[in-house]
MMTF fields as JSON, N, C-alpha, C and O atoms, coordinates in Angstrom:
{
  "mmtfVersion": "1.0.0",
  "mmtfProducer": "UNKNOWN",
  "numBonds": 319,
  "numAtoms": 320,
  "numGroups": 80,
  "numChains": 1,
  "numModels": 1,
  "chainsPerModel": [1],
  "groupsPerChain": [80],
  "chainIdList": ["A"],
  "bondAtomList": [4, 2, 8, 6, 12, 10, 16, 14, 20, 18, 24, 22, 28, 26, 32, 30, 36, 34, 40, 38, 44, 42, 48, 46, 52, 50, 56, 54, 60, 58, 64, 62, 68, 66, 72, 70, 76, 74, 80, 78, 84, 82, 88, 86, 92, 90, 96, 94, 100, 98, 104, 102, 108, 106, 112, 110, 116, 114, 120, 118, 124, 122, 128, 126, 132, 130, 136, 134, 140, 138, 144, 142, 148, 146, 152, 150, 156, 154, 160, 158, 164, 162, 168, 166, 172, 170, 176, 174, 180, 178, 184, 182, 188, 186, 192, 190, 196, 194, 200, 198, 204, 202, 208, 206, 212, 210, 216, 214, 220, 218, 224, 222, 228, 226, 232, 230, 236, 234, 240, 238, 244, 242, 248, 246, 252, 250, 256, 254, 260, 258, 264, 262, 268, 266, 272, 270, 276, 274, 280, 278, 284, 282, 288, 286, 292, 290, 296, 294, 300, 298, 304, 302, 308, 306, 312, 310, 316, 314],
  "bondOrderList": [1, 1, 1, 1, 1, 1, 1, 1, 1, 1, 1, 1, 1, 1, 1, 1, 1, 1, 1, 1, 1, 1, 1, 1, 1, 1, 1, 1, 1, 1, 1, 1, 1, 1, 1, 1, 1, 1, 1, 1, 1, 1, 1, 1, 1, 1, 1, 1, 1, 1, 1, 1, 1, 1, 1, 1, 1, 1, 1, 1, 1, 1, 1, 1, 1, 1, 1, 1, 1, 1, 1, 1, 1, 1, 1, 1, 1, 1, 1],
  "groupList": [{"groupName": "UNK", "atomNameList": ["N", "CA", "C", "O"], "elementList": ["N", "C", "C", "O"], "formalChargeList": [0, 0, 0, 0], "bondAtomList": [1, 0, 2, 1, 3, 2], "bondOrderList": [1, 1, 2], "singleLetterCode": "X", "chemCompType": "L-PEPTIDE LINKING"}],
  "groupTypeList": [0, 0, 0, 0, 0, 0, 0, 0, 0, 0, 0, 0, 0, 0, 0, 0, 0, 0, 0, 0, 0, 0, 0, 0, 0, 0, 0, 0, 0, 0, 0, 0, 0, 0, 0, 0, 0, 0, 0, 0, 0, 0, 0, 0, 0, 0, 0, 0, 0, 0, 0, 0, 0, 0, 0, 0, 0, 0, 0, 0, 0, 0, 0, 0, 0, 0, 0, 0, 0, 0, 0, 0, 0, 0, 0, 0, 0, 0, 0, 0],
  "groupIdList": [1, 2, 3, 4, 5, 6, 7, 8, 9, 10, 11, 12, 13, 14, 15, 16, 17, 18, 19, 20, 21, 22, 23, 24, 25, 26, 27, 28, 29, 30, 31, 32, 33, 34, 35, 36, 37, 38, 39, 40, 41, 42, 43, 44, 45, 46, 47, 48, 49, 50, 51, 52, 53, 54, 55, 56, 57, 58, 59, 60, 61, 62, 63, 64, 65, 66, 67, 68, 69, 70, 71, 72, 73, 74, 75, 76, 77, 78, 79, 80],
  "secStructList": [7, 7, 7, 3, 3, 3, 3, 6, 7, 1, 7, 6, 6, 2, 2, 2, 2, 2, 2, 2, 2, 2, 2, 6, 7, 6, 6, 6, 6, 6, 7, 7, 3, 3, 3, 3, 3, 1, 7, 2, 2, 2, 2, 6, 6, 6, 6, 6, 6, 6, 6, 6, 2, 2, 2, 2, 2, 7, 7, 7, 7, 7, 1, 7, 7, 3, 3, 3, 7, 7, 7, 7, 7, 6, 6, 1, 7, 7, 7, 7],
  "xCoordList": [-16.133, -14.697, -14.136, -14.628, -12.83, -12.538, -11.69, -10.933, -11.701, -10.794, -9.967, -10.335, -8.649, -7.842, -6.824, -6.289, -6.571, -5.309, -4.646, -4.954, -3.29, -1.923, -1.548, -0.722, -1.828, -1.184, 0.347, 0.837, 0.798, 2.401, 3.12, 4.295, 2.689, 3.117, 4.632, 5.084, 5.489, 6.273, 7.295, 8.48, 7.016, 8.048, 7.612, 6.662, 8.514, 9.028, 8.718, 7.897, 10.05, 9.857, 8.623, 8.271, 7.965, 6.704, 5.877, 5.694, 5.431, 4.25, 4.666, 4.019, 5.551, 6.124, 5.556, 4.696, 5.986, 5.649, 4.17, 3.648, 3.503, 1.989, 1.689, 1.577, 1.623, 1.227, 1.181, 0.164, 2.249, 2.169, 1.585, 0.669, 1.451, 0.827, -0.543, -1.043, -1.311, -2.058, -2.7, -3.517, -2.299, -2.633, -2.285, -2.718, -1.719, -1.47, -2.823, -2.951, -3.976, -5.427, -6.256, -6.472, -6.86, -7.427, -8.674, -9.182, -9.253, -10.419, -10.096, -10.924, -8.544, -7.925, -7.451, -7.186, -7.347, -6.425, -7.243, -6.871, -8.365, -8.863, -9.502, -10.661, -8.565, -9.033, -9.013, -7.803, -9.241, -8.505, -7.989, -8.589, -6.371, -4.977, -5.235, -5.777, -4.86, -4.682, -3.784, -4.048, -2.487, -1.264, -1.089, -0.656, -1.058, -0.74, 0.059, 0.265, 1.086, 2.161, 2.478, 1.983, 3.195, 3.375, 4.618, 5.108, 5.057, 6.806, 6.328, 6.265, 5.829, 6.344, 7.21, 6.907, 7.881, 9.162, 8.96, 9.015, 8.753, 9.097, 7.934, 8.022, 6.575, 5.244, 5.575, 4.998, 6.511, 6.62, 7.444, 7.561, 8.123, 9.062, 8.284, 8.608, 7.371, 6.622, 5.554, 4.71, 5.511, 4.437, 4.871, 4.084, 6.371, 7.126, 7.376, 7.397, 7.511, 7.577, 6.466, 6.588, 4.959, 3.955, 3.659, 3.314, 3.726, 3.714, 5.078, 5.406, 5.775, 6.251, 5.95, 6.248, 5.235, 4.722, 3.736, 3.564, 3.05, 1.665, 2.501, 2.607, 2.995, 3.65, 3.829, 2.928, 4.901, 5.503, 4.357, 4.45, 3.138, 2.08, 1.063, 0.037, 1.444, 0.766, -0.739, -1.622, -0.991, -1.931, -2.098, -1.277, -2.948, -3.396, -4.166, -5.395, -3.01, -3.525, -3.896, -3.292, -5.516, -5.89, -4.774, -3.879, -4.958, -4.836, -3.986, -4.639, -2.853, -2.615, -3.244, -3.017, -3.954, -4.163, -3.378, -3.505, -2.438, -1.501, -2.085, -2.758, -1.371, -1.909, -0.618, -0.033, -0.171, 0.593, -0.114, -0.768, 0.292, -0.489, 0.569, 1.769, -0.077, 0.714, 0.945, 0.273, 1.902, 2.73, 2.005, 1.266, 2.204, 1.587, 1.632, 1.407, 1.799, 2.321, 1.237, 0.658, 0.62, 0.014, -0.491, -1.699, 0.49, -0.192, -1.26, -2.113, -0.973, -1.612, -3.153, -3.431, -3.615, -4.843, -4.242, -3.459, -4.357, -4.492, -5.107, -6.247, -4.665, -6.065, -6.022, -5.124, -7.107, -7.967, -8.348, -9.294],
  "yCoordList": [7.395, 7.442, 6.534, 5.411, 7.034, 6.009, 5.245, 5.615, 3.984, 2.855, 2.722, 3.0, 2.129, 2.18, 1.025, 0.868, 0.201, -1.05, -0.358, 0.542, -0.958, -0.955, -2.037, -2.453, -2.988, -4.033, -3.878, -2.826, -4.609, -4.432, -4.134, -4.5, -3.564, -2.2, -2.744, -1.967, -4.204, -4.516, -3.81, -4.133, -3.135, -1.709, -0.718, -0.062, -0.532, 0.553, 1.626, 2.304, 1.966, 3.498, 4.229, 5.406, 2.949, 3.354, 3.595, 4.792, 2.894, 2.808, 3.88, 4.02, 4.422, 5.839, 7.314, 8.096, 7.412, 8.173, 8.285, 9.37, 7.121, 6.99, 7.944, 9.167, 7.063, 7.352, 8.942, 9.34, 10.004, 11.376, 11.641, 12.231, 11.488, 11.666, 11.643, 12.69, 10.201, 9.922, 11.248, 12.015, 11.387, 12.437, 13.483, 14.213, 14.395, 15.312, 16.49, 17.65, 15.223, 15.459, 15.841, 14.811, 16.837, 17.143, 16.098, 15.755, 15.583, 14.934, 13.26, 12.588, 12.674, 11.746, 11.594, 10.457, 12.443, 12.1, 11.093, 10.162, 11.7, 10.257, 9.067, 8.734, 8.288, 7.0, 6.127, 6.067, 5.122, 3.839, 3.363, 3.367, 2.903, 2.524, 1.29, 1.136, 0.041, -1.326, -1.725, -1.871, -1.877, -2.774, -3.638, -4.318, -4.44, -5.988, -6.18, -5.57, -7.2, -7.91, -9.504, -10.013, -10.567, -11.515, -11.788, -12.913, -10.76, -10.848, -10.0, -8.776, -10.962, -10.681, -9.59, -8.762, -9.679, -8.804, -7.404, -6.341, -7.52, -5.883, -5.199, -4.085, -6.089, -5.299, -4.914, -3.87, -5.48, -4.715, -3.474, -2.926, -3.273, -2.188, -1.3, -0.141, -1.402, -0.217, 0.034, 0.89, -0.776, -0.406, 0.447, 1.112, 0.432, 1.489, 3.049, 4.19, 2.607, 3.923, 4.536, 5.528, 3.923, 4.438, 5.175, 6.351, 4.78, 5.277, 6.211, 6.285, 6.791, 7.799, 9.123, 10.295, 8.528, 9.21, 10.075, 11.278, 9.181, 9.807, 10.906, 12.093, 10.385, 11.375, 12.676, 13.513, 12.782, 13.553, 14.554, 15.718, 14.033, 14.952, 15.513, 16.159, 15.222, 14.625, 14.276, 15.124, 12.858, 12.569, 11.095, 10.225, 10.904, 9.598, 8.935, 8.939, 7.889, 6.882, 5.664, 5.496, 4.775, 3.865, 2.657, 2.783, 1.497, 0.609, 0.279, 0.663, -0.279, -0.635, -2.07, -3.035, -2.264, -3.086, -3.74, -3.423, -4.79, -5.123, -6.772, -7.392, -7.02, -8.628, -8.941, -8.097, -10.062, -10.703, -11.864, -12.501, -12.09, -13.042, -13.974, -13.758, -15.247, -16.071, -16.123, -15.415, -16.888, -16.817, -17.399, -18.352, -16.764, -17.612, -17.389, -16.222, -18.028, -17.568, -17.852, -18.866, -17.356, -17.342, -18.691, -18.926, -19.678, -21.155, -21.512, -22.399, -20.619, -21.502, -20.391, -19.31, -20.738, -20.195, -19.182, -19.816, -18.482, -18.0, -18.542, -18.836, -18.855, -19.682, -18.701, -17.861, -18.741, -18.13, -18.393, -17.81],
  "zCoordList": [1.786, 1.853, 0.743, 0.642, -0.377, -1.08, -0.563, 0.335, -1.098, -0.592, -2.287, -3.428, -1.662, -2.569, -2.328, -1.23, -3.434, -3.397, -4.076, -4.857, -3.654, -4.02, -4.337, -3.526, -5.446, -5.903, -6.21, -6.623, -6.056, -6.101, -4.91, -4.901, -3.925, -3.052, -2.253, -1.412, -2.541, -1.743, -2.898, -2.814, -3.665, -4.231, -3.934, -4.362, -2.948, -2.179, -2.213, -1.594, -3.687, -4.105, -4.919, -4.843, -5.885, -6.411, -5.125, -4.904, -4.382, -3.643, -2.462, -1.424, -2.713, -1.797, -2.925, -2.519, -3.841, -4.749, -5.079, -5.338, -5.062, -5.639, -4.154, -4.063, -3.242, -1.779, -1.53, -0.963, -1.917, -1.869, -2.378, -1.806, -4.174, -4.818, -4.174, -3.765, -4.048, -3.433, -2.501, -3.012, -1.304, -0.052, -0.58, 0.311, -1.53, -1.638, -1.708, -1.318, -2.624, -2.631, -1.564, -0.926, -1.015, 0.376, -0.258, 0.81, -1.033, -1.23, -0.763, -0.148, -1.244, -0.923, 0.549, 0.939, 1.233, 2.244, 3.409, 4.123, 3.225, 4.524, 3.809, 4.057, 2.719, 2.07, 2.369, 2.152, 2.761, 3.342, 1.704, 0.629, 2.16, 1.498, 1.897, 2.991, 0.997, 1.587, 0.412, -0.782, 1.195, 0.502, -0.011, 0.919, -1.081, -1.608, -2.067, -3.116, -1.566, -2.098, -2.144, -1.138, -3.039, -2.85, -1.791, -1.702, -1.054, -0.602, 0.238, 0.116, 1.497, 3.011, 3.57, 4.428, 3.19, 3.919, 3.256, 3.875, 2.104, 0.907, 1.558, 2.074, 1.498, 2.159, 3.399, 3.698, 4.528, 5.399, 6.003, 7.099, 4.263, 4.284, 3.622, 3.884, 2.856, 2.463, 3.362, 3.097, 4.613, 5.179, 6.248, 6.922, 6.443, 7.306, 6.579, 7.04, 5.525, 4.497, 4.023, 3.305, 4.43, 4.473, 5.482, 5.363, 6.194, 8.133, 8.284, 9.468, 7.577, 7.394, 6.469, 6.699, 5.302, 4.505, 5.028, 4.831, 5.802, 6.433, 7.369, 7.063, 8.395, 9.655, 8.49, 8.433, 7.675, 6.869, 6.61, 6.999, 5.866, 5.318, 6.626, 6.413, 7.702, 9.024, 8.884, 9.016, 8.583, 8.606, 9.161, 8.871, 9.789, 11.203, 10.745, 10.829, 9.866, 9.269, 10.694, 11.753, 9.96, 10.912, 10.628, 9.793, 11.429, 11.415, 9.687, 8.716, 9.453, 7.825, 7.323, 8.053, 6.228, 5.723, 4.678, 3.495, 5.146, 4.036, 4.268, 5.091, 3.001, 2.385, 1.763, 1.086, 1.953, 1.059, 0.992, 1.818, -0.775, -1.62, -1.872, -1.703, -2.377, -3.258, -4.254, -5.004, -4.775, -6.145, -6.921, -6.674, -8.086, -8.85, -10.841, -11.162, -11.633, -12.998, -14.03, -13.641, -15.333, -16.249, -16.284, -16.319, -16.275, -16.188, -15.083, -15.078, -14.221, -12.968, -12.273, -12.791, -11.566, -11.079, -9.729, -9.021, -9.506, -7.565, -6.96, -7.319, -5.932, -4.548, -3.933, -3.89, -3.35, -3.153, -1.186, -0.657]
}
């Protein structure tokens, strides 16, 4: 089964668009999707707009795997 990140995914409308895109594939549709964002809140609006996406194409997505990460800029490292 492929597994697939969504870096970025607390945008919305991209990670809505990819996501069809995405399932539109009968080879894609049973992938495991896992969400990443640094912003709490946005990841949990695309994770409602995922769980519509799916209904929409009707497909019974498991459990969502979302992550929000920390901030962090060119100067500095990610922890980890």
């Amino acid at each position: 089964m492929p597994k697939i990140t969504l870096i970025g995914a607390g945008s919305t409308v991209f990670t809505k668009r990819l996501l069809v895109d995405i399932l539109s594939f009968p080879e894609l549709a049973n992938s495991t999707i896992s969400l990443h964002d640094i912003d709490p809140e946005r990841l949990q609006t695309s994770e409602v707009v995922a769980q519509k996406v799916a209904q929409f194409m009707d497909i019974r997505p498991s459990r969502p795997r979302l992550t929000a990460g920390p901030r962090w800029t060119a100067q500095s490292t990610p922890s980890v």
